[in-house]
C-alpha positions in Angstrom: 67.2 63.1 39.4 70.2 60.4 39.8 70.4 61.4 43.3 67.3 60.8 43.9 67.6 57.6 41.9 70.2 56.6 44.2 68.8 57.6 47.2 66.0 55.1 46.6 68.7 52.5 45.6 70.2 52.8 48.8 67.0 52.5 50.9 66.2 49.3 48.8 69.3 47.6 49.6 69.1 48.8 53.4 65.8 47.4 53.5 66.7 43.8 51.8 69.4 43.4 53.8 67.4 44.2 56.7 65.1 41.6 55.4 67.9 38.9 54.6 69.2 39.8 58.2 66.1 39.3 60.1 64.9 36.4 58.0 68.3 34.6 59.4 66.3 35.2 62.8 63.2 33.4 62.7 61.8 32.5 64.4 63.5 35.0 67.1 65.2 33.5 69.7 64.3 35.0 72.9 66.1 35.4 76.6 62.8 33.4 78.3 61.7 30.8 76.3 61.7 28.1 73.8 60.2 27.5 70.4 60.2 24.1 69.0 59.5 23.1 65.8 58.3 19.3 64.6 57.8 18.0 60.4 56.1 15.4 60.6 54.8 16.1 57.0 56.9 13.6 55.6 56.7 10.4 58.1 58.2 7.0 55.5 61.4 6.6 57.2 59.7 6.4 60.7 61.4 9.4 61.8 60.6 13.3 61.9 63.2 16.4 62.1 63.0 18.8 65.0 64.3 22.1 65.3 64.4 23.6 68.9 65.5 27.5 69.3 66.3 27.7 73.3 66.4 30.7 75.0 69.4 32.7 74.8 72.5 31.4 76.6 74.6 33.1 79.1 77.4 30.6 79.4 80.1 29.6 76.8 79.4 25.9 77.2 75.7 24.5 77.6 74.3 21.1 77.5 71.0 20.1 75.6 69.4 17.0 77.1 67.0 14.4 76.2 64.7 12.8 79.6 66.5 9.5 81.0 63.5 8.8 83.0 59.9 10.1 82.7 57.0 10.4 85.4 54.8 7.5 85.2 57.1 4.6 83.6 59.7 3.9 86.8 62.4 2.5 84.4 65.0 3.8 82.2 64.0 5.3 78.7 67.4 6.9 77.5 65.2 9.3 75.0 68.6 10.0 73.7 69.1 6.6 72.1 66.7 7.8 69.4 68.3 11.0 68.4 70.5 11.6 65.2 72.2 14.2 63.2 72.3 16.1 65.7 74.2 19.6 65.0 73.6 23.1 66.4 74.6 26.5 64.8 74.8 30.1 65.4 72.4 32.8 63.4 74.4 33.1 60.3 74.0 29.5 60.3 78.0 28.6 61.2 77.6 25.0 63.2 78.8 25.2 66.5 81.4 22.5 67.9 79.1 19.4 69.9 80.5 16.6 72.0 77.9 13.7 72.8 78.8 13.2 76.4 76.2 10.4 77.0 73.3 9.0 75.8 71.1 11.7 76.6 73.7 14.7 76.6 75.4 17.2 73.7 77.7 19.5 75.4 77.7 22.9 72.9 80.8 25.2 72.8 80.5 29.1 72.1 76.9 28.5 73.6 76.3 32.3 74.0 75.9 32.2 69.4 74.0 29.0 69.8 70.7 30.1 68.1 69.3 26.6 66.6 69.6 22.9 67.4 68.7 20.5 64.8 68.0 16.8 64.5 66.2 13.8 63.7 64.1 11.5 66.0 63.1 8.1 65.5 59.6 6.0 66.0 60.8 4.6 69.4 58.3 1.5 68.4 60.0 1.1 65.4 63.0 0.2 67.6 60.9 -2.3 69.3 64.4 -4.1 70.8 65.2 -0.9 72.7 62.8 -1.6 75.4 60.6 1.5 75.4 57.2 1.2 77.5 54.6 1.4 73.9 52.7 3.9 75.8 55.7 6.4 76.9 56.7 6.2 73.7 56.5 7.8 70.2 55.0 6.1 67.1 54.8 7.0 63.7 53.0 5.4 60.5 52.0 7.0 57.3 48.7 8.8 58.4 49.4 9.2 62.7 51.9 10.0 64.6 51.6 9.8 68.6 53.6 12.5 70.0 54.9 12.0 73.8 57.0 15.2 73.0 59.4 13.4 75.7 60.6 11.5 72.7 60.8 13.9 70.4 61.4 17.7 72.2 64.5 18.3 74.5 65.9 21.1 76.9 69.0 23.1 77.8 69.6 21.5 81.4 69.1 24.4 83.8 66.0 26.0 81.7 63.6 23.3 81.6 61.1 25.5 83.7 60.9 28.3 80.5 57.8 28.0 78.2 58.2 26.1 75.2 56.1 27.4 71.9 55.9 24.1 69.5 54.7 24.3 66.0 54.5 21.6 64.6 54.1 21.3 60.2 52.4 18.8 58.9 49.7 17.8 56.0 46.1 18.5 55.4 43.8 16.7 57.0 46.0 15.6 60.0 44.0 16.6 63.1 45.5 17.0 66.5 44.3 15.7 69.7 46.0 16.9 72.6 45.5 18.6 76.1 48.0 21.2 75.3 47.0 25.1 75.1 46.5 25.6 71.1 47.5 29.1 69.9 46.6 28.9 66.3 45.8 25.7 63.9 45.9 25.8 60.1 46.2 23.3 57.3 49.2 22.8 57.4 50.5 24.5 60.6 49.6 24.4 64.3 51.0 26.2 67.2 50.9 25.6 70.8 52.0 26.4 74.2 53.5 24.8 77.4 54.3 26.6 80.5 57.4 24.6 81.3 59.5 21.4 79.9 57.0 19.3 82.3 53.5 20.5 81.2 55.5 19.8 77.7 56.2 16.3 78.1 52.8 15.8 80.0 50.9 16.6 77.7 51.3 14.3 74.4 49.8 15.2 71.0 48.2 12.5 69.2 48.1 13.2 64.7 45.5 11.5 63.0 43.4 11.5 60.3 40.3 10.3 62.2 37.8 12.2 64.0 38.0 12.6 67.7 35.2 13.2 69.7 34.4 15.3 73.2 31.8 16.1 75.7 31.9 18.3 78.8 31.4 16.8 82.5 31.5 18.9 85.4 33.0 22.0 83.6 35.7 19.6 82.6 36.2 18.6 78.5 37.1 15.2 78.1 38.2 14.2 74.5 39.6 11.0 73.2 41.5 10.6 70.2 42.5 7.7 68.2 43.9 5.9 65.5 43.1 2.8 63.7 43.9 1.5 61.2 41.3 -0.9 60.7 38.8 1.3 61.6 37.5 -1.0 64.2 38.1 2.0 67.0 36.2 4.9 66.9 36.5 8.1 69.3 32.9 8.3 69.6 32.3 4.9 70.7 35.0 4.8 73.3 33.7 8.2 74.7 30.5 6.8 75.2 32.1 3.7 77.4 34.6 5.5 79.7 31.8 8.4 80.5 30.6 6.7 83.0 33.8 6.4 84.8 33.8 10.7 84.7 30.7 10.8 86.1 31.2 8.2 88.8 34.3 9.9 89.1 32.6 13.6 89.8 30.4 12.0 92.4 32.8 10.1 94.2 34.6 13.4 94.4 31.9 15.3 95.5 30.5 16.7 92.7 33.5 18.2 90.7 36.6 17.3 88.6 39.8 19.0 89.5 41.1 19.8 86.4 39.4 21.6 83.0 40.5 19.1 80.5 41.2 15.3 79.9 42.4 13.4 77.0 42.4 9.8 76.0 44.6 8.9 73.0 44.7 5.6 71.4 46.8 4.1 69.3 45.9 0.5 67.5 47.9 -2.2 67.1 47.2 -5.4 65.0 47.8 -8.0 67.8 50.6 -9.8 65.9 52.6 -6.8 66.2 52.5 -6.8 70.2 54.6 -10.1 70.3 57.2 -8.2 68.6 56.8 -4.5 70.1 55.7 -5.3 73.6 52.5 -5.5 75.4 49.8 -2.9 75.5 48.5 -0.3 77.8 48.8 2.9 78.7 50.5 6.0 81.0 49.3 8.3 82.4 49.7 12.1 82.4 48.4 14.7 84.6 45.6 15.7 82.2 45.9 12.4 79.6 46.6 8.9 79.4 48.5 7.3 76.2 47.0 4.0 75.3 48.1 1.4 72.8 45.8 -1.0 72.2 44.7 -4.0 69.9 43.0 -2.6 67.3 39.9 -4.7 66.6 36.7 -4.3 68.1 35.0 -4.9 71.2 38.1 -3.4 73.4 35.5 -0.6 74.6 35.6 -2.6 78.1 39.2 -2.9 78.1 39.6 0.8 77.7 37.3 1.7 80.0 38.7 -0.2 83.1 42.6 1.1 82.2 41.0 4.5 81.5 39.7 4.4 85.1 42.9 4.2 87.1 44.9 6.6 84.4 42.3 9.6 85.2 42.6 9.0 88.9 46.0 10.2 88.8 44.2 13.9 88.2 43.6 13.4 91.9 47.3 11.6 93.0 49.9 12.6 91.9 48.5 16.2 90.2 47.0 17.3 93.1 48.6 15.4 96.1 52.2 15.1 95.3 55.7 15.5 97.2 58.7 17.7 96.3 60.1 14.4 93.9 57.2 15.1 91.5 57.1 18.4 91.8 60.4 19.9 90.7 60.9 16.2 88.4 64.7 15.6 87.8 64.4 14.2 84.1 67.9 13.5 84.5 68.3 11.6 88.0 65.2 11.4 89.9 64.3 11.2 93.2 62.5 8.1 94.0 59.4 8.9 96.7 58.7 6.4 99.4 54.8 6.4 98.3 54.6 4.7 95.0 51.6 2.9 97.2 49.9 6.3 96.9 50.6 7.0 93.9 50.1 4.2 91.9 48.1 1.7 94.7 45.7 4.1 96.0 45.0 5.5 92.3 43.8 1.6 91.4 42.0 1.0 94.3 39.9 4.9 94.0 39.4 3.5 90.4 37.5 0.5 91.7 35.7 1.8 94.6 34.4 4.7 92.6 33.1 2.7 89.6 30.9 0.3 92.9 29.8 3.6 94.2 28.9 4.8 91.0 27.0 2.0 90.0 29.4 0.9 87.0 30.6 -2.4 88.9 28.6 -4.4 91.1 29.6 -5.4 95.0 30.4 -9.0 93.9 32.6 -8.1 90.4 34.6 -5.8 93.5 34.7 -8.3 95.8 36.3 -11.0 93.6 39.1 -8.3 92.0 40.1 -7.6 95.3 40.8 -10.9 96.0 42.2 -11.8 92.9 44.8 -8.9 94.1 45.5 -10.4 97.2 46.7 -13.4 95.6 48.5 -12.2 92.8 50.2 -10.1 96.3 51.5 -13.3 97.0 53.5 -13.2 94.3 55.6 -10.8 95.5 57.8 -10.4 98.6 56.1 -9.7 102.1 58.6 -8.7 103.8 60.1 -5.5 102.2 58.0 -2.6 103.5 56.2 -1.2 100.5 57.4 2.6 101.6 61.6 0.9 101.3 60.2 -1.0 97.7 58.8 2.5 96.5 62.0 4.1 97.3 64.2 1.7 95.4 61.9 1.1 92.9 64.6 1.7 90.1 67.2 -0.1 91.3 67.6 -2.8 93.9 63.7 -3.2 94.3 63.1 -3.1 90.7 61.4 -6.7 90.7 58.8 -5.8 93.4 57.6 -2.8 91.7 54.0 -4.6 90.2 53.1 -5.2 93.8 52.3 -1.4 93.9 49.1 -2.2 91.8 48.4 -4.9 94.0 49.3 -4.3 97.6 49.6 -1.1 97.1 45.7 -0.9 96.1 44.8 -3.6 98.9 46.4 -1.0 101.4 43.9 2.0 99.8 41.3 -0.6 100.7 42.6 -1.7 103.8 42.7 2.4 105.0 39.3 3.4 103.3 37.5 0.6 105.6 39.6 1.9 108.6 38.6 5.4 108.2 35.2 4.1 108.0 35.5 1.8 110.6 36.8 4.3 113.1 34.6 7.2 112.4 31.5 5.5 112.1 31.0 5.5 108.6 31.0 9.0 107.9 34.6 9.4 106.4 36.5 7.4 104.2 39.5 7.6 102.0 38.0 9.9 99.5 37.2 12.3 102.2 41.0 12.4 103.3 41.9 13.0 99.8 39.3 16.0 99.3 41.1 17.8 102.4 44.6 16.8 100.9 43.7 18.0 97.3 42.1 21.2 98.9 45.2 21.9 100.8 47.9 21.1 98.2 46.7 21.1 94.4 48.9 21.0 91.6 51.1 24.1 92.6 52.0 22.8 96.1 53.8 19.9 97.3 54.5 17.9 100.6 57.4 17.0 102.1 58.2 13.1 101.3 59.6 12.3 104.4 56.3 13.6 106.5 53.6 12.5 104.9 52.6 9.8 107.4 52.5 12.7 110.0 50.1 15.0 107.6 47.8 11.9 106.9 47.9 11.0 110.4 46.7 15.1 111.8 44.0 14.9 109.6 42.6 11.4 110.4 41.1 9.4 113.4 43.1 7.9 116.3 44.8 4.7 115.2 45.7 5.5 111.8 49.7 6.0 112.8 49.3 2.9 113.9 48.0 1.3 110.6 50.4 3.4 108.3 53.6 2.7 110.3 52.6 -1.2 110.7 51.4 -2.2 107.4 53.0 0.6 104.8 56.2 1.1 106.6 56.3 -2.0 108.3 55.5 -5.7 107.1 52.5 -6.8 109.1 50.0 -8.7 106.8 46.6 -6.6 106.3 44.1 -6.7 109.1 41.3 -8.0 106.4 40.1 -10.2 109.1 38.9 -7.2 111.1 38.0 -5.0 108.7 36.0 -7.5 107.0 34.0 -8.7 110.2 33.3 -5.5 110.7 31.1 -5.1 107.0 29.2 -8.1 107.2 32.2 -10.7 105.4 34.4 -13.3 107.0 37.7 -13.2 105.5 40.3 -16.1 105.7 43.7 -15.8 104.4 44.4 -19.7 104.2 42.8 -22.9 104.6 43.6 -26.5 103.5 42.8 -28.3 100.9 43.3 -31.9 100.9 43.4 -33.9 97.4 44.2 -37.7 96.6 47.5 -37.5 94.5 46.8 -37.8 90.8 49.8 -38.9 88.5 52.1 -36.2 87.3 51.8 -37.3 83.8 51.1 -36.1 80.1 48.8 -38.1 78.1 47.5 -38.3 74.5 45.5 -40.1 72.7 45.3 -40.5 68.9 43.4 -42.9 67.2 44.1 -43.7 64.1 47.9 -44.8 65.8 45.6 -47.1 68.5 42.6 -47.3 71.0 44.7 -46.1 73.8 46.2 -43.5 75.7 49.8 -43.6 75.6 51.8 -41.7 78.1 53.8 -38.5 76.7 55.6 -37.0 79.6 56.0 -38.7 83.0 57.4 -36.8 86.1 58.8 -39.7 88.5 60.3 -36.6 90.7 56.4 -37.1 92.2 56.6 -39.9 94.9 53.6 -41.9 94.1 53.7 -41.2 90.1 57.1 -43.3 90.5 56.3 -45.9 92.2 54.1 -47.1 89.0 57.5 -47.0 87.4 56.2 -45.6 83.7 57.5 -44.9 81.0 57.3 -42.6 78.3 55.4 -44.8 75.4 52.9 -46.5 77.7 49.7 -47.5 76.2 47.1 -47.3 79.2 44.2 -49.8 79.0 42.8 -50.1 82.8 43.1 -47.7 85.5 42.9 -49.7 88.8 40.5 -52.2 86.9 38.3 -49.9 84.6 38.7 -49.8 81.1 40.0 -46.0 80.0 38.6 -45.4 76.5 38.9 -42.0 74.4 38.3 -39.2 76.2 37.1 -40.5 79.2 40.6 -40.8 81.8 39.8 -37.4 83.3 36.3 -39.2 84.3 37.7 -42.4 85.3 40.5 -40.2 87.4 37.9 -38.3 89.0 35.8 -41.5 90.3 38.9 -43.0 91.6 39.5 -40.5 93.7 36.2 -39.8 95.3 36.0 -43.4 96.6 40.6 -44.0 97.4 41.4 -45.3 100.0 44.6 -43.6 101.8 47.4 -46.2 102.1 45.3 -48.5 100.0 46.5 -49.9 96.7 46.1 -48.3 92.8 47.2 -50.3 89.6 47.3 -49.5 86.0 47.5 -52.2 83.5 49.5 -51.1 80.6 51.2 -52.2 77.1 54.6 -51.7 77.0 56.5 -52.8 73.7 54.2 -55.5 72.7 53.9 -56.5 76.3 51.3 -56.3 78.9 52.2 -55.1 82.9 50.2 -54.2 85.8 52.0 -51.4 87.4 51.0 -50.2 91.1 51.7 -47.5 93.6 50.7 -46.6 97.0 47.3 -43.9 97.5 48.8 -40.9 99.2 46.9 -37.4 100.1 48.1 -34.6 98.7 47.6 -30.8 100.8 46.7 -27.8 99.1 46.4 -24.0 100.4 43.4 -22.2 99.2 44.7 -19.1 99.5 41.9 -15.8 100.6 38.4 -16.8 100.8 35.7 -14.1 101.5 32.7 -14.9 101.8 29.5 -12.4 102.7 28.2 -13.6 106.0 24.9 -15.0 105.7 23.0 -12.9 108.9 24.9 -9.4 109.0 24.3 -6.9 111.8 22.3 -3.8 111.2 25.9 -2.3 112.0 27.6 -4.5 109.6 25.3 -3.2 107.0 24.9 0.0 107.6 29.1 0.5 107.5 29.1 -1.7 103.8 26.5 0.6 102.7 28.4 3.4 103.4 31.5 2.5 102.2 30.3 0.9 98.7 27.3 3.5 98.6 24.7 0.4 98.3 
């Protein structure tokens, strides 16, 4: 009997310690992929604590890195500014010697133990001084917590193409929103999966205790997310303003939507808080876009046109993308020479599509168009927009914007010279149907020949237009292209103004029955000659009496009837004294910069080629 007795004794013991041994291992660390874990049950301090298990190490020394750069942003992010307590360990739970190289970079010793990493990240909004794009970001508040996993999740440099398995604890009644693969959601528990680091970071998880909402569109399930703290956004009403966009979307594509899911997350913001945070918007993922946005109602409109062009990155860069994108260097990126693709194509498709879908009328296209061409002017013509998009990050880094402007008046300027050169039949979208159809999101082009693939699968001219106005600095051929829909197009013409006084006037009247002058620029020739002064009390403008609220008036009347060269007075009180002051008429030239107009008698031609590149 005692043998027996301590037979069983043994086996008990074998079996805790096998317990105690194995419990040491969970979750198990495996030779092929991560598994990360995120608390974000317990959110006060702005910060959550991740535990990443990577994949077992074959080297004595690794490195575990947080993303300098991320897809989408073209700036610096330095994720690694926004760890702490960072430490790593071996199974039995021994920490592991760690130097912090850089800012994103822990170099591990005896890396072949390493089992677990641990640390804290921070609310990259809450460090509001650091810089950090709101939208690529992370955020964190009591009830929400938007997860660009980016911010939060890291890698082992050399394994960022192993899956990742994230579980991520939190409290009841805290719903996820994400496009990620879910394996398993419970109360307080959910698990997912990513295929590599990138479909990771791509794919941000948005915590909330509101509902979200979802419908399907073309075998695709769009969802949208959001949090608000006032309440005044809802999922359901947002849904019900961008799905027009989808559907315009679908039919400007022919029918379908190449991917199977889509998500919208946003995050609100009292408006006060943006002056101190940074302005809001959004980025945009392969299969999501992160917005941040005032939270207050009425934005519906607002979310729909940004939603736009963030979904029409499904088509550039997920589908149609070059070797830069596809194997992404987190670390040191590759800049590609067609951030005009990328970024200026996506925000011209977003417009065309929502005229041919009957979303936006001809006119409301028209004049955005044009207010892009000026706002183009801003920037500097002469850098070829393939050289700006190539040193976007460094010494071109104060021409990027123009990709959103020139960038979408050259996906404007090609779609009307496709259409123009074939006769209406093809435009833009059909060059990006063949280039989605023969690339998609597991196949990438070469950077350096993409002008030769566009050019083998379009009409005769079109090297010429890509080489002049993309790699070279010729101004847009909107002359042309216009004349040949129905417009006339004119990128300049005079304006000529009599001078008015370059001046700042108030009036108040319980101090007097005047204006009196506040600010007086005598750097303008003929406000000089008058010879004012700050203090001025102005009583007659060349002879009429100026009385409250009417100067503008009395200005404006002047003018129409001046005389060039002729003679202008004001009579003033200066100190107690009156003075008649004078100065010379002069004309002043102004540029009125990109007029279109629609021509009043268009060809049958004419019309038949805007029809059939606005779908009218």
């Amino acid at each position: 009997m005692k043998t027996t007795q301590m037979i069983r004794n043994t086996i008990a013991l074998v079996l805790l310690s096998t317990m105690a041994s194995y419990a040491q291992f969970r979750p198990i660390q495996h030779s092929d992929r991560y598994h990360a874990e995120v608390d974000v049950v317990d959110m006060t301090d702005d910060e959550v604590s991740v535990t990443v298990v990577p994949p077992v190490q074959n080297e004595n020394v690794a490195t575990f890195a947080m993303p300098k750069i991320i897809p989408g942003t073209y700036d610096i992010s330095d994720f690694g500014r926004f760890i702490k307590n960072f430490h790593a360990y071996d199974s039995y739970g021994n920490e592991l010697e760690v130097e912090h190289t850089d800012v994103n970079r822990w170099v591990i010793q005896n890396a072949k133990s390493l089992y677990r990493i641990t640390y804290d990240a921070i609310d990259t909004q809450e460090e509001y001084d650091k810089g950090i794009f709101l939208p690529g970001g992370t955020a964190i508040s009591d009830s929400a917590c938007m997860m660009n996993l980016f911010g939060f999740v890291g890698f082992m440099e050399g394994q960022d193409d192993m899956p990742f398995e994230l579980e991520v604890k939190k409290f009841p009644g805290l719903n996820a929103t994400t496009a990620l693969d879910i394996m398993d959601q419970q109360d307080k528990r959910d698990k997912f999966y990513a295929q590599d680091y990138f479909e990771l970071h791509d794919r941000p998880i948005l915590y909330s205790t509101q509902a979200n909402a979802s419908v399907m569109v073309a075998g695709a399930e769009v969802m949208v997310g959001t949090y608000s703290p006032s309440g005044a956004l809802v999922s359901e009403d947002i849904l019900d303003e961008i799905m027009p966009v989808f559907t315009a979307t679908r039919d400007y594509l022919g029918g379908t939507l190449p991917t199977d899911r889509y998500v919208v997350l946003v995050w609100g913001k009292q408006l006060s808080e943006f002056a101190r945070d940074g302005s809001a918007g959004a980025l945009e993922h392969f299969t999501s876009t992160t917005l941040v946005w005032p939270d207050m109602r009425g934005q519906e409109e607002g979310i729909r046109h940004v939603t736009a062009h963030e979904f029409f990155h499904i088509i550039t860069p997920l589908n149609i993308h070059s070797e830069h994108i596809h194997s992404y260097d987190f670390m040191n990126p590759q800049m590609s020479k067609h951030l005009w693709f990328y970024e200026g194509v996506t925000e011209y498709n977003s417009l065309i599509a929502q005229v041919r879908g009957g979303i936006m009328s001809e006119s409301e296209f028209m004049n955005e168009m044009v207010g892009k061409m000026n706002a183009a002017d801003n920037y500097d013509e002469h850098i070829p927009m393939t050289l700006r998009s190539e040193h976007a990050l460094d010494i071109f880094a104060d021409q990027y914007g123009d990709v959103y402007q020139k960038g979408a008046l050259i996906g404007m300027a090609l779609d009307m010279h496709l259409r123009k050169e074939t006769n209406g039949e093809e435009g833009l979208v059909d060059l990006l149907i063949k280039l989605k159809d023969m690339y998609g999101p597991d196949t990438f082009f070469v950077d350096n020949n993409f002008f030769d693939i566009i050019v083998d699968h379009t009409p005769a001219g079109t090297e010429e237009f890509l080489y002049n106005y993309i790699a070279g600095t010729h101004p847009l051929p909107f002359e042309e292209l216009f004349d040949a829909m129905g417009y006339s197009y004119m990128e300049s013409v005079p304006e000529y103004e009599v001078r008015r006084p370059d001046w700042s006037t108030s009036f108040i009247s319980s101090r007097s029955r005047y204006y009196f002058v506040s600010r007086v620029d005598n750097s303008d020739p003929f406000t000089a000659e008058f010879g004012l002064q700050n203090g001025d009390y102005i009583k007659r403008w060349n002879g009429e009496r100026v009385r409250q609220g009417e100067l503008a008036e009395v200005l404006n009347e002047w003018a129409e009837n001046a005389t060039i060269g002729g003679e202008v007075t004001i009579e003033i009180e200066r100190d107690g004294e009156e003075l008649e002051l004078s100065s010379t008429v002069t004309l002043e030239v102004n540029e009125e910069r990109h007029i279109l107009n629609k021509d009043e008698n268009p060809t049958a031609e004419e019309l038949r080629l805007l029809a059939q590149w606005l779908n009218l």
